[in-house]
KOLZAZA-253373 format. One record per residue: x, y, z of N, C-alpha, C in turn. Coordinates in steps of 0.001 Angstrom, whole numbers, padded with zeros to 6 digits, always signed. Layout:
BEGIN
XYZXYZXYZ
...
END
This chain:
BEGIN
+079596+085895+077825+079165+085446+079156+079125+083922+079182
+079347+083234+080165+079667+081491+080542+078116+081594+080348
+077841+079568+079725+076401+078972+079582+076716+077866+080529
+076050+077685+081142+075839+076260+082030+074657+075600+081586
+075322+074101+081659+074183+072894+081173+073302+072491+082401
+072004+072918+081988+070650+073130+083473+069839+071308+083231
+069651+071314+084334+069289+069980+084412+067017+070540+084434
+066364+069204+083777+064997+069506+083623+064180+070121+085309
+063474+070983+085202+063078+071990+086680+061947+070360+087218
+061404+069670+085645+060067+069199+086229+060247+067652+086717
+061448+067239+086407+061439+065728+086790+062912+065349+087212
+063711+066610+087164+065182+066735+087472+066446+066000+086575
+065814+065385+085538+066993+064668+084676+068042+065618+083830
+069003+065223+083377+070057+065623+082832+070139+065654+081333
+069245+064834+080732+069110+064389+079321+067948+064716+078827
+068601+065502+077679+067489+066479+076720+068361+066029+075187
+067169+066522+074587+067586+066633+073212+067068+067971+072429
+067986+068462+071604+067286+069949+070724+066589+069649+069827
+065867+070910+070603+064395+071579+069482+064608+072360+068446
+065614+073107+068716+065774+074537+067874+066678+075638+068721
+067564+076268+068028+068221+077552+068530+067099+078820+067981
+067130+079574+069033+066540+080737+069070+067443+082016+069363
+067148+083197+068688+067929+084174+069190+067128+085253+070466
+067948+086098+070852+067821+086706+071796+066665+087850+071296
+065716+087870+071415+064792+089129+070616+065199+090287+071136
+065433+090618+072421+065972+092114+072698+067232+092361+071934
+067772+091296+071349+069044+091815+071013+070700+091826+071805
+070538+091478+073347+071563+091447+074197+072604+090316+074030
+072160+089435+073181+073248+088049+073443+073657+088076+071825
+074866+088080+071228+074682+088053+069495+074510+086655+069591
+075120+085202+070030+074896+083804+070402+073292+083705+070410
+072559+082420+069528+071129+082269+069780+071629+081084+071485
+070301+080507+072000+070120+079923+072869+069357+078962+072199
+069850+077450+072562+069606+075965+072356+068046+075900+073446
+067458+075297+072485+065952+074997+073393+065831+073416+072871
+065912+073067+074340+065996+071635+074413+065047+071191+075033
+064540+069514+074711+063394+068977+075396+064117+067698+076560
+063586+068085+077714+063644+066428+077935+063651+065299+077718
+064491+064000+077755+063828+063112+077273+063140+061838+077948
+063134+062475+079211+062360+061792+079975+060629+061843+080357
+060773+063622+080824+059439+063835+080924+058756+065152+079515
+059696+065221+078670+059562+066581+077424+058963+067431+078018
+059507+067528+078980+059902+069749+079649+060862+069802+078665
+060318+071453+078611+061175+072008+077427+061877+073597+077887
+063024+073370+077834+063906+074633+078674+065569+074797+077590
+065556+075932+078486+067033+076646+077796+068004+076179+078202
+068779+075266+077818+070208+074709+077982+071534+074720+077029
+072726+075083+076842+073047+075706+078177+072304+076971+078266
+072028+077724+079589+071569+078706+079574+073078+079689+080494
+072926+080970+080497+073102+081866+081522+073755+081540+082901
+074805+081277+083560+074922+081372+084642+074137+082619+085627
+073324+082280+086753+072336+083078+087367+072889+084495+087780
+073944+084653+088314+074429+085676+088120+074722+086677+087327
+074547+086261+086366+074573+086566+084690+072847+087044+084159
+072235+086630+085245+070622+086860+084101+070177+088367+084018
+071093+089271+085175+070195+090511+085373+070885+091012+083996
+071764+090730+083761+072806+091066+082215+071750+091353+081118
+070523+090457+081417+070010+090343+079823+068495+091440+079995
+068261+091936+081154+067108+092367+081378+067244+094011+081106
+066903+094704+079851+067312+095620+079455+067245+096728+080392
+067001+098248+080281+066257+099606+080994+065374+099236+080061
+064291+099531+081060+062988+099798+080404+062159+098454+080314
+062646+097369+080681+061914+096023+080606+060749+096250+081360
+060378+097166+082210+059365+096730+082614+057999+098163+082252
+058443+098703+081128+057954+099272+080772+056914+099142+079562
+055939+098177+079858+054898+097726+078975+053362+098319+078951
+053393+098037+077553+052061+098716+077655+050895+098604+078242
+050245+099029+079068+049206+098548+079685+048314+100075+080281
+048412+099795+081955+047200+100550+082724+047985+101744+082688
+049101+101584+082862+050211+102880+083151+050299+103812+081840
+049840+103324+080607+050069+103630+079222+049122+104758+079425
+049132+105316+077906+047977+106641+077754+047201+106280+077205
+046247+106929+077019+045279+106607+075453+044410+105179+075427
+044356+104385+074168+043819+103150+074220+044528+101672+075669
+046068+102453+075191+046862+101595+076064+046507+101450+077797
+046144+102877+077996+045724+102664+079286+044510+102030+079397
+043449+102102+078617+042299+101016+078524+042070+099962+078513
+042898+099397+077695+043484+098249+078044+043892+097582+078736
+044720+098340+079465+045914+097606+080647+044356+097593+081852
+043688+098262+082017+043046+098385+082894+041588+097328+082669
+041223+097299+081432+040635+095790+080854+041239+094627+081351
+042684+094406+081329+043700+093070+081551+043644+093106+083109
+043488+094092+083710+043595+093920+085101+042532+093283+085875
+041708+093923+085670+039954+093294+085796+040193+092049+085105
+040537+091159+084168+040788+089901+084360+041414+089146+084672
+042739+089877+084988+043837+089022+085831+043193+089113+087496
+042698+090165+088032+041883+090209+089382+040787+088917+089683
+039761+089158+088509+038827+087882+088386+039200+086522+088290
+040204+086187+087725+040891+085339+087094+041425+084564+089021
+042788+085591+089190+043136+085039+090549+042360+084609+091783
+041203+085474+092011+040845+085804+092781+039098+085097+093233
+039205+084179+091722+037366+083503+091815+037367+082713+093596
+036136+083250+093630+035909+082817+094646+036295+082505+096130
+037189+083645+095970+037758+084355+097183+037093+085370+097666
+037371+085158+099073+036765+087205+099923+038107+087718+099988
+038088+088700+099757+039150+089667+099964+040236+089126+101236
+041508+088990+101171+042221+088844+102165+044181+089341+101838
+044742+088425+102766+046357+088904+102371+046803+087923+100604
+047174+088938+099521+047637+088352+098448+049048+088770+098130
+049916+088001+098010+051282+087867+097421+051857+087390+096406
+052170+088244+095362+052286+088685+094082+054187+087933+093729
+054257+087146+093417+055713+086859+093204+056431+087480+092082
+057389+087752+092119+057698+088943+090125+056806+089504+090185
+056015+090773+091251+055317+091378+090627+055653+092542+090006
+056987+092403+089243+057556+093698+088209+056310+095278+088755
+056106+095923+088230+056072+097319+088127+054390+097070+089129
+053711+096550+089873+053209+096267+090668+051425+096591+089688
+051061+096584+088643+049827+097023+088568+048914+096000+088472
+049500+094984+089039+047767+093948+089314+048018+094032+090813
+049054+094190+091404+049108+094393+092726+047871+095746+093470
+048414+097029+092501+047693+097719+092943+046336+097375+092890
+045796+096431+091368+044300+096583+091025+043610+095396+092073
+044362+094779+092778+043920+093747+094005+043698+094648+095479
+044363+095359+095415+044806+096744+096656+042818+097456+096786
+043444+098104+094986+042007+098863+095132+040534+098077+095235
+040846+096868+095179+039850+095656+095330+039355+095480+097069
+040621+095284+097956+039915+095300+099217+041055+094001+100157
+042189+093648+098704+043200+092999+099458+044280+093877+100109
+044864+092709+100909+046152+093202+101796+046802+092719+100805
+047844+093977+099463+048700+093489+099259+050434+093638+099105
+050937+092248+098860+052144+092619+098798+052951+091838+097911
+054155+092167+097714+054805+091670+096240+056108+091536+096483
+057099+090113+095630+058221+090146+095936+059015+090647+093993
+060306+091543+094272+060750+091634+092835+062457+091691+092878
+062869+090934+092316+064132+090595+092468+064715+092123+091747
+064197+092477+090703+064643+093323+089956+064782+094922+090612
+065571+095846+090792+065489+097236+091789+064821+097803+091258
+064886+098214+089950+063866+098632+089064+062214+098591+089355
+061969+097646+089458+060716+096849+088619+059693+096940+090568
+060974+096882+091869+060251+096916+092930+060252+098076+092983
+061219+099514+092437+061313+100954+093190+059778+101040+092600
+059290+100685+091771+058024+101122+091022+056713+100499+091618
+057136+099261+092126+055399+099121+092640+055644+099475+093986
+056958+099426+094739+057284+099879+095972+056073+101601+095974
+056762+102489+095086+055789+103683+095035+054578+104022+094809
+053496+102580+095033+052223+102065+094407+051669+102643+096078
+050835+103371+096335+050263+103065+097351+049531+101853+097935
+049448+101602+099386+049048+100527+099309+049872+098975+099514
+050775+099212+098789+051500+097847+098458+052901+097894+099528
+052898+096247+100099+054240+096006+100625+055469+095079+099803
+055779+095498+099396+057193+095057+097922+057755+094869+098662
+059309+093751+098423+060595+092974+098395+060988+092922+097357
+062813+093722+097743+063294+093669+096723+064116+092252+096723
+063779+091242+097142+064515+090365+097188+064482+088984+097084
+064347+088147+096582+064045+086383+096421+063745+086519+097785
+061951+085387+096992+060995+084757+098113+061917+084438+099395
+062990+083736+098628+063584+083000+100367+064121+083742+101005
+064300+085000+100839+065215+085675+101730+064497+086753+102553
+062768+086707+102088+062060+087744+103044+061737+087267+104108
+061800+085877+104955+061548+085873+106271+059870+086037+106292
+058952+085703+106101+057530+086252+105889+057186+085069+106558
+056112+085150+107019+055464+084355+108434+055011+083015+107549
+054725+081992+107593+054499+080779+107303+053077+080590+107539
+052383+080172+106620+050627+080409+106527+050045+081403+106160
+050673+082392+106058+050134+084241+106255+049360+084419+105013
+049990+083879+104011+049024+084556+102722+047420+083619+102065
+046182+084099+102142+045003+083617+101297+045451+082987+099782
+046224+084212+099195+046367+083900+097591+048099+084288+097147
+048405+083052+096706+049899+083676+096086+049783+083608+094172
+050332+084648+093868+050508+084431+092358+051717+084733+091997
+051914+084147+090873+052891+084141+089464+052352+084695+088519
+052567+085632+087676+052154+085851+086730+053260+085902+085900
+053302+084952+084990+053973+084857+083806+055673+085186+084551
+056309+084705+086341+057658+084547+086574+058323+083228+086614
+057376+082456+086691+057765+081242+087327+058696+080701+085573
+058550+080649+084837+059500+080366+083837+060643+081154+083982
+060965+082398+084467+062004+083216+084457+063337+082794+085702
+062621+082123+086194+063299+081394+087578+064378+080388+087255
+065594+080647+087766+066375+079519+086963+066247+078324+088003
+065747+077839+089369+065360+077140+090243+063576+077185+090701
+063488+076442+089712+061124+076599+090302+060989+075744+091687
+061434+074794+091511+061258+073997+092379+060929+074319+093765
+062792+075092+094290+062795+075816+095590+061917+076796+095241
+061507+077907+094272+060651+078840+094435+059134+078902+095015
+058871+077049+094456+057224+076512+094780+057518+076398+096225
+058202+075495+096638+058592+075056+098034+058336+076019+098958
+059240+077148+098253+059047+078090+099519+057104+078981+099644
+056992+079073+098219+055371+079820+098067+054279+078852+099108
+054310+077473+098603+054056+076449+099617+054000+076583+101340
+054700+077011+101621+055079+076997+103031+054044+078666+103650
+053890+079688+102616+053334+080882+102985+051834+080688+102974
+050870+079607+102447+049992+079753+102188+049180+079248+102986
+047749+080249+103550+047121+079621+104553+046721+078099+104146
+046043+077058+105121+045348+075943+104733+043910+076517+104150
+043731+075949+103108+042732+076416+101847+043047+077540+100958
+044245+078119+101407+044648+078936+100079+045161+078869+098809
+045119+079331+097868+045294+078956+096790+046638+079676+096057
+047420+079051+095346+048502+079145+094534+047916+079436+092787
+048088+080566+092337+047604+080904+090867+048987+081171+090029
+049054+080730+088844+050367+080292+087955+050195+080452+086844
+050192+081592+085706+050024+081676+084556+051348+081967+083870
+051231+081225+082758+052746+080583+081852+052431+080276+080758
+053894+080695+079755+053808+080027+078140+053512+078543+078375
+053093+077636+077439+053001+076544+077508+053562+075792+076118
+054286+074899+076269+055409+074119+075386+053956+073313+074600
+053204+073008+075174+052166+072063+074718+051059+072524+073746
+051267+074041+073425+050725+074757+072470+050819+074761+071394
+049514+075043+070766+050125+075456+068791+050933+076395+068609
+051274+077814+069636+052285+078530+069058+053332+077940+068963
+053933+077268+070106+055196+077150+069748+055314+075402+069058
+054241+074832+068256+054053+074173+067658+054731+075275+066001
+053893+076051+065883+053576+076776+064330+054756+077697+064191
+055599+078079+065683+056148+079470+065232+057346+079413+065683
+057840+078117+066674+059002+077698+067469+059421+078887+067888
+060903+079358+066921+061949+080663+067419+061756+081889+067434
+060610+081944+066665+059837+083166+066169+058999+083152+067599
+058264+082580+068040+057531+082416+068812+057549+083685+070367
+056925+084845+069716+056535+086358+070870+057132+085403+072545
+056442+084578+072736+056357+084056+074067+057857+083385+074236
+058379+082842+073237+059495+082279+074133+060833+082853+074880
+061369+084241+074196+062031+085024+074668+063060+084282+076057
+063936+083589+074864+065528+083400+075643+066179+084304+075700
+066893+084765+076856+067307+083628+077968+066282+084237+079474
+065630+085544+079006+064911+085641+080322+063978+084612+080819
+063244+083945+079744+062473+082628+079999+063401+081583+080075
+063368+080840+080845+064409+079759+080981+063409+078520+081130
+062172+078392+080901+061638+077355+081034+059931+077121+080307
+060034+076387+079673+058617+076573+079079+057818+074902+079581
+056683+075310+080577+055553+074542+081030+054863+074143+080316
+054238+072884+080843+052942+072961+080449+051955+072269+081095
+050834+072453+081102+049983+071430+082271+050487+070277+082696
+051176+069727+081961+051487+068307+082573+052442+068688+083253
+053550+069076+082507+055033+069342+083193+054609+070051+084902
+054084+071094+084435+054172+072108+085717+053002+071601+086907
+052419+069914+086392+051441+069711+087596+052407+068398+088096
+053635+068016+087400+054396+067062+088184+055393+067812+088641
+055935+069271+088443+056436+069851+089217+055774+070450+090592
+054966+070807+090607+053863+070975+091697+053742+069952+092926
+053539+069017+092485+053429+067361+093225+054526+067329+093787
+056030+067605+093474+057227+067513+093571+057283+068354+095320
+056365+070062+095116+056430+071051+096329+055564+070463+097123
+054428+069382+096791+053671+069360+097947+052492+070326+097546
+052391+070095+096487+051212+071081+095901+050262+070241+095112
+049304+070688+094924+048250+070047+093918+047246+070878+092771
+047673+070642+091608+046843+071118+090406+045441+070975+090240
+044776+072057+090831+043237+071660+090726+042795+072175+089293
+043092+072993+088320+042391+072981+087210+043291+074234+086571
+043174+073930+085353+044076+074501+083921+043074+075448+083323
+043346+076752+082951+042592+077263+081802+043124+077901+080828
+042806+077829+079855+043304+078277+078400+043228+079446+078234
+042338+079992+078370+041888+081167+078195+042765+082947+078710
+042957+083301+077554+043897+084711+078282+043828+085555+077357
+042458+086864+077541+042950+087867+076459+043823+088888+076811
+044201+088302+077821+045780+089736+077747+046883+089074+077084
+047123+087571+076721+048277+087288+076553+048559+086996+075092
+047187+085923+075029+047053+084787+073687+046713+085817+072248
+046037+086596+072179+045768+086943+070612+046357+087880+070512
+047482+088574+071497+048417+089424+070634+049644+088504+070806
+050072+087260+071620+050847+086315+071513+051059+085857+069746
+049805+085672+069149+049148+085148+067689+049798+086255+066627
+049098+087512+067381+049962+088609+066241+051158+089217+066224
+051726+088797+067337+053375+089372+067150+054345+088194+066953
+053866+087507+067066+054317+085624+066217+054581+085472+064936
+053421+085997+064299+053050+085648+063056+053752+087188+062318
+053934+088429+062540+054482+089794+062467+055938+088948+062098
+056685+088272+064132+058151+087970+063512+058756+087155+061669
+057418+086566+061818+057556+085581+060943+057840+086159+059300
+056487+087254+059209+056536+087870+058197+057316+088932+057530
+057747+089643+058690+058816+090741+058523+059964+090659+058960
+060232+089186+059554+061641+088700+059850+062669+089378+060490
+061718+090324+061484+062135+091267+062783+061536+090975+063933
+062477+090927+065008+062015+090041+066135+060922+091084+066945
+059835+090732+067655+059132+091968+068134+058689+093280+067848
+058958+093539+066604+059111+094819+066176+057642+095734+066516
+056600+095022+066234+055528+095939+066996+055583+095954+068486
+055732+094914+069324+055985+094974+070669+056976+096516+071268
+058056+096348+070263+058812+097185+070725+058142+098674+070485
+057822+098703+069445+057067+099655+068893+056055+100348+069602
+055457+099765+070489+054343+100245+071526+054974+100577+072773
+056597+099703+073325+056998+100139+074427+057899+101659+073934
+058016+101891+072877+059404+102611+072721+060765+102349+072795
+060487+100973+072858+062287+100776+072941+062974+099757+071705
+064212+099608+071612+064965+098900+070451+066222+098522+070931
+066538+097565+070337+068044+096942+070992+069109+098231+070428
+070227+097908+071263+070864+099096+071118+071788+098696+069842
+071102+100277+069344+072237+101006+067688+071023+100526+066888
+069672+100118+067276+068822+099962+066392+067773+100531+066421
+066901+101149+065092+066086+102435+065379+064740+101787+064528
+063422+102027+064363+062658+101804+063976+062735+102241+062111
+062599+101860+061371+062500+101512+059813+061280+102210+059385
+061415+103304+058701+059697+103345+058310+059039+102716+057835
+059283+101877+056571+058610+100646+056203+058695+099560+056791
+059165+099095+058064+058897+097717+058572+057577+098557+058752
+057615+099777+059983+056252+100242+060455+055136+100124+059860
+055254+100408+058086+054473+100562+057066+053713+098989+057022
+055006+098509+056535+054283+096726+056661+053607+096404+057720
+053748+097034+059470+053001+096562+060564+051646+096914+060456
+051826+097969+060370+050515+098545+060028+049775+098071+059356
+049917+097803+058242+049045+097024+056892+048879+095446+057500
+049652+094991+057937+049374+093546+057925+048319+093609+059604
+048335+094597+060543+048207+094482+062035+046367+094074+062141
+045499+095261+061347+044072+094568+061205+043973+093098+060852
+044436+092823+060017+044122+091175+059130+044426+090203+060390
+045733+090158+061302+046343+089242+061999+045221+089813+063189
+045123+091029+063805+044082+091115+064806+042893+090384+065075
+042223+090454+063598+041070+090037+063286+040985+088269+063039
+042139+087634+062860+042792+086014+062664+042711+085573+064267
+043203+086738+065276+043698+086143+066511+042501+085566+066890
+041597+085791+066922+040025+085593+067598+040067+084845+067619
+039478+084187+066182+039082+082708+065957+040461+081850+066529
+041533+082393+065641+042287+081570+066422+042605+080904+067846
+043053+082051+068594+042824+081729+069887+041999+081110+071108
+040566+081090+070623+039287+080574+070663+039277+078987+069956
+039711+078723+069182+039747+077393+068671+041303+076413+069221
+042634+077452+070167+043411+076738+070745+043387+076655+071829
+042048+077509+072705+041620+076942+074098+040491+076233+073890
+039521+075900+072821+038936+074470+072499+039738+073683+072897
+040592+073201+072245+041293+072460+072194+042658+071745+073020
+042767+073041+073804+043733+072760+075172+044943+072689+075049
+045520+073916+073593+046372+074490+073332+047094+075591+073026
+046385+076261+074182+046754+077707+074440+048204+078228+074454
+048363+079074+073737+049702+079685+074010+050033+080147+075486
+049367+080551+076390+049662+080681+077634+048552+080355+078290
+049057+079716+079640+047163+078949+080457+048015+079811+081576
+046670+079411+082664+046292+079605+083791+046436+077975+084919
+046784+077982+085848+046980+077020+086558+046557+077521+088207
+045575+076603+088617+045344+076786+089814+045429+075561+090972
+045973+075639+092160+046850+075024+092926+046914+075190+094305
+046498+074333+095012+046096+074424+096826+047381+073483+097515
+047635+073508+098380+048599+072384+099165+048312+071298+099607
+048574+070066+099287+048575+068971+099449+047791+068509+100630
+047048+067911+101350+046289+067357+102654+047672+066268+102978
+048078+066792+104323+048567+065840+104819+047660+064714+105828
+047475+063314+104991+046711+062686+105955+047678+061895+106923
+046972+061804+108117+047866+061366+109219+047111+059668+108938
END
């Protein structure tokens, strides 16, 4: 498949320099992908990457089949733990009103905002990923890029991203347009890997979170609050903090590292494997044995890299600019 050389999302320059080649963890590209930094403002993104036409190429069956609320057993406990904080999380200090979910893949924070007391609705480029929250009661889904739904201008209280806005091979126009939907005093919520972290300090290619070429862009407070400024937006406050993302971010990092298999517990919990490849009984053996020790590491860990304001994935919250006359 053709790579095109992508110019930086956060300050628009042309000139980067490499970090590191990474390979494809699902397995779809045998070619790794060049992760390059800016050298103007050090945004750090995939160049060449994917021609856009080309990206649905890399998004397997079953991508959106993760473990969570939908899962059985512990998994569904979980997912339904993560929801109640992605709800709290978006939603501080809001009354219930219209919320719009951008990538909201398989719709289950959509729904858990629904059963909350919002009007909601969700855009998903993917057919997949909308037939599924489309069948969410409750919910009004698009299968189609923000710009092409026509949606009233002011209409929405709360828009979120959760963990798409890197997947976007254009953020810019994506903010622009989120911008334009949001009532005056509503708020824009944005959670993302962050380049400015110890993971991808400690673990670069290995690194659970970076996953080229579907991520095409890795943020970070700074980057993604001068991209913001750029829409006419404004960064009111960063948080570190994410136990749905960060301390199993820590243990499937540190897993690639050790067993020198990309995701292999990740996959392991969804059921799936790149194709012609089957699960090993002894990698399993080794996951297993090593999975308490790294569980029990993530804590402290993770807790001592939102001290510090180097979270493997933050939170970003964001209102529209005051136009003063």
């Amino acid at each position: 498949m053709n790579r095109e050389r992508a110019a930086c999302a956060a300050c628009g320059s042309s000139s980067s320099r490499l970090e590191f080649a990474a390979p494809d963890p699902d397995g779809l590209s045998p070619a790794p992908f060049e992760i390059v930094r800016c050298s103007d403002c050090l945004m750090v993104f995939v160049s060449p990457r994917p021609a856009a036409s080309d990206l649905g190429r890399y998004y397997a069956a079953g991508y959106y089949d993760k473990p969570g609320e939908d899962s059985g057993g512990a998994g569904r406990r979980l997912g339904r733990m993560f929801m109640v904080e992605r709800c709290a999380k978006a939603s501080r200090g809001l009354e219930p009103g219209r919320v719009l979910d951008i990538g909201c893949g398989e719709g289950t924070f959509l729904a858990a905002m629904a059963r909350r007391g919002w009007d909601a609705w969700g855009v998903e480029v993917s057919a997949e990923g909308a037939a599924r929250a489309a069948a969410r009661p409750g919910l009004r889904v698009f299968n189609k890029r923000l710009e092409e739904c026509a949606l009233e201008p002011k209409s929405f209280d709360l828009i979120t991203l959760w963990h798409s806005i890197e997947h976007v091979p254009d953020p810019e126009a994506l903010l622009k347009a989120a911008g334009t939907l949001l009532k005056d005093g509503g708020r824009l919520f944005l959670a993302f890997p962050s380049a400015e972290s110890w993971d991808f300090k400690l673990f670069g290619p290995r690194w659970f979170h970076l996953d080229p070429p579907r991520h095409l862009h890795y943020f970070s407070p700074k980057t993604m609050s001068a991209l913001l400024e750029r829409c006419g937006l404004e960064q009111r406050d960063v948080s570190h903090v994410s136990f749905e993302y960060n301390p199993f971010g820590f243990v499937q990092s540190v897993l690639n590292i050790l067993t020198g298999r990309m995701n292999f517990f990740y996959r392991r919990l969804k059921g799936t494997f790149p194709r012609g490849e089957a699960p090993a009984r002894g990698e399993a053996v080794l996951n297993a044995v090593l999975l308490p020790f790294l569980a029990a590491a993530s804590v402290p860990y993770t807790l001592l890299a939102a001290l510090f304001g180097a979270s493997g994935c933050v939170d970003v919250r964001a209102v529209a600019k005051i136009k003063r006359v």
